[in-house]
Backbone bond lengths (Angstrom), bond angles and torsions (degrees), N, CA, C in turn:
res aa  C-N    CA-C-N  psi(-1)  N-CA   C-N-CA  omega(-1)  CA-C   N-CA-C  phi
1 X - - - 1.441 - - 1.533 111.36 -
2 X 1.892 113.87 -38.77 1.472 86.92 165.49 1.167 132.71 -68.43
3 X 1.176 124.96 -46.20 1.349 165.22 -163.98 2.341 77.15 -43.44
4 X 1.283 97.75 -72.87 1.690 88.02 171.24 1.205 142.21 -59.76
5 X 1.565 114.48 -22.38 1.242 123.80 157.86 1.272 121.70 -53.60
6 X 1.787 119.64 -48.09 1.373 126.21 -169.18 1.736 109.90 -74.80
7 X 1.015 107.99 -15.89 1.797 131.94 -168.72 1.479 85.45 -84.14
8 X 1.277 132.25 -54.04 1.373 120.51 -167.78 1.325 114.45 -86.48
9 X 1.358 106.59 -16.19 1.917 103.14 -179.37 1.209 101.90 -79.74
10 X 1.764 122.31 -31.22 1.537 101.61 -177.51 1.734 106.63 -81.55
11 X 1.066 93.08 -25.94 2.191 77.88 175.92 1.285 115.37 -81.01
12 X 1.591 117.89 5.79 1.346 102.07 178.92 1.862 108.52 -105.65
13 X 1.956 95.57 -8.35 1.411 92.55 -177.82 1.859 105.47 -88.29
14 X 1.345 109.88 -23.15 1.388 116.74 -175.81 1.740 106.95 -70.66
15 X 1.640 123.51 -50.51 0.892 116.38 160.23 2.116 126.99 -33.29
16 X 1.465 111.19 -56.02 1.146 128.38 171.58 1.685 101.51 -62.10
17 X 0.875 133.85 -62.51 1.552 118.82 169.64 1.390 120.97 -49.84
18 X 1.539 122.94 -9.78 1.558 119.83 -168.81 1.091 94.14 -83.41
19 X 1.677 110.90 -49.75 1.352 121.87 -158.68 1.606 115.08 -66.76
20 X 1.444 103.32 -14.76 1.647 94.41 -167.05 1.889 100.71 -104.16
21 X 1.397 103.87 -15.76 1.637 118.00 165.84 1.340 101.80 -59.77
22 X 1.637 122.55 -63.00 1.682 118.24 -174.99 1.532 100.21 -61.89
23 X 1.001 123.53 -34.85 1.940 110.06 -175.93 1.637 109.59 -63.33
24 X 1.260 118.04 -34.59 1.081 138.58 -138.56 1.925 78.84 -80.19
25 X 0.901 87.74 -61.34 1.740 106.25 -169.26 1.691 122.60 -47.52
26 X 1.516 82.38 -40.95 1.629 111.02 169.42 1.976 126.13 -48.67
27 X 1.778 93.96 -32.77 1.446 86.49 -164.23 1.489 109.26 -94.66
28 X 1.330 109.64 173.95 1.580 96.71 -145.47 1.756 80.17 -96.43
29 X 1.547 94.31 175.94 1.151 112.54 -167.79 1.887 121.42 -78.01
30 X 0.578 97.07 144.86 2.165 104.09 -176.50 1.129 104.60 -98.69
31 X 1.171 134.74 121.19 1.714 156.11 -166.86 1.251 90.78 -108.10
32 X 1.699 136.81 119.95 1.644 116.27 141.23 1.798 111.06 -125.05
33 X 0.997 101.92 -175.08 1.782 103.38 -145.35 2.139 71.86 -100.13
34 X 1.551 92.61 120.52 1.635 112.04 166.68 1.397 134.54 -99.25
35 X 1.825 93.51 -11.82 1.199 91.41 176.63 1.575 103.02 -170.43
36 X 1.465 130.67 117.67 1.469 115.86 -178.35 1.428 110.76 -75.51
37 X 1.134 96.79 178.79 1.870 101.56 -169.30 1.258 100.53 -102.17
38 X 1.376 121.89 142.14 1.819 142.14 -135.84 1.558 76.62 -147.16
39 X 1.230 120.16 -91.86 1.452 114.59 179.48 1.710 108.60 -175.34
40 X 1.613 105.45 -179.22 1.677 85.34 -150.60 1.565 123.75 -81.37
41 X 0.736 98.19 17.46 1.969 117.22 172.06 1.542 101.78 -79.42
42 X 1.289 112.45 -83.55 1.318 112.37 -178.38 1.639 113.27 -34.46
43 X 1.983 98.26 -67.74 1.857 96.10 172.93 1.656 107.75 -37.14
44 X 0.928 152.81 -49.22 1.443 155.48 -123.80 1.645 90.62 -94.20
45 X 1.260 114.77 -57.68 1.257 123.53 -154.84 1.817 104.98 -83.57
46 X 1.727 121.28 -21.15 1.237 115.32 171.68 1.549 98.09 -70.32
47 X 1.747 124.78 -65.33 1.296 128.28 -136.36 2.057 91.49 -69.80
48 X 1.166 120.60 -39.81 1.927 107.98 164.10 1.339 105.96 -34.27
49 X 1.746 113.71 -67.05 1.067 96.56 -171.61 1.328 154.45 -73.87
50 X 1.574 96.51 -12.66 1.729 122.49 153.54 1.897 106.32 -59.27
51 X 1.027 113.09 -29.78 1.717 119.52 -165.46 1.878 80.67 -73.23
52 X 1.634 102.59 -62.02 1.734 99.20 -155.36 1.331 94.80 -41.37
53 X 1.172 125.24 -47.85 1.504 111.80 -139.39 1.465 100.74 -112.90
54 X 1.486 127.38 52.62 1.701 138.37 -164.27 1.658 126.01 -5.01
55 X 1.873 104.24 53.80 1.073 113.61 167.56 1.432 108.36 -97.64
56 X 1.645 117.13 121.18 1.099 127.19 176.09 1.853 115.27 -62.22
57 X 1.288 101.25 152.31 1.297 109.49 -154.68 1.667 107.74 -166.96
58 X 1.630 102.33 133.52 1.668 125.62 166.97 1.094 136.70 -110.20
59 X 1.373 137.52 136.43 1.246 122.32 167.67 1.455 121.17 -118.79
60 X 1.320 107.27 144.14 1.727 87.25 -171.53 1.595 111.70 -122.46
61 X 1.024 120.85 -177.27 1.400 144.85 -143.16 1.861 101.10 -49.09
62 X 1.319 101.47 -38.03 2.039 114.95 172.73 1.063 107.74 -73.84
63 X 1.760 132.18 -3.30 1.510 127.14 -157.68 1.614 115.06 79.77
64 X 1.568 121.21 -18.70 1.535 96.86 -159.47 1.792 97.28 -70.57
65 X 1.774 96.87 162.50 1.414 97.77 167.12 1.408 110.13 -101.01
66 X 1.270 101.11 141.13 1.988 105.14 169.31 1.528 95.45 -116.48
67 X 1.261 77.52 178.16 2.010 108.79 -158.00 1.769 96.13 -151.13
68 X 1.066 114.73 111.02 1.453 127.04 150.08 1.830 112.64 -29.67
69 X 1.317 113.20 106.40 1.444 120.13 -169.10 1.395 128.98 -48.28
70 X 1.477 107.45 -26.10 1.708 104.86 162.09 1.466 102.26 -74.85
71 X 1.364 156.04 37.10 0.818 141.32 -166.37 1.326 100.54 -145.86
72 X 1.476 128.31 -29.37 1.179 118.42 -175.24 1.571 133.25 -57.85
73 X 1.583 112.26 -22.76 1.691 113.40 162.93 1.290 113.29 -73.43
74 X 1.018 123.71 -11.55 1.630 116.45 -174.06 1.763 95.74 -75.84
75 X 1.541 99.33 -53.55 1.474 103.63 -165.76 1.463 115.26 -59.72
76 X 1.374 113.75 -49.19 1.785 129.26 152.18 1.547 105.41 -13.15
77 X 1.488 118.56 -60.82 1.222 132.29 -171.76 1.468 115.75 -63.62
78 X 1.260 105.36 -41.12 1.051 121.87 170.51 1.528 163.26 -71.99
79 X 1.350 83.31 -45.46 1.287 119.86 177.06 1.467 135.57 -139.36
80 X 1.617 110.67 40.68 0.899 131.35 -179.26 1.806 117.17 -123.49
């Protein structure tokens, strides 16, 4: 009887971890502004280095670049 109890707590916690992994995945993405536009040398030389290192990346209509918000320490790390 334990032996089934413990069998069901882990499929019921793995199930509950699936479910919050697929939600997780689900929500849409957060853009924030990483860097305003200075001019196109500088732009040129961040968005390579966002390319080298496959951090996704936007720029919008003013030039600034955004970076999807889980992403911004990597780029910090990176590309700063």
């Amino acid at each position: 009887m334990k032996k089934y109890l413990m069998v069901l707590s882990i499929v019921v916690i793995a199930v509950i971890g699936a479910i919050l992994y697929v939600k997780e995945e689900d929500k849409p993405i957060n853009f924030v502004v990483f860097s305003q536009y200075f001019n196109d040398e500088l732009q040129k030389s961040l968005v390579d280095r966002l390319e080298a290192n496959n951090i996704p990346y936007q720029v919008d209509a003013e030039g600034n670049v955004k970076l999807p918000e889980k992403d911004v320490e990597k780029a910090v790390l990176c590309c700063s």
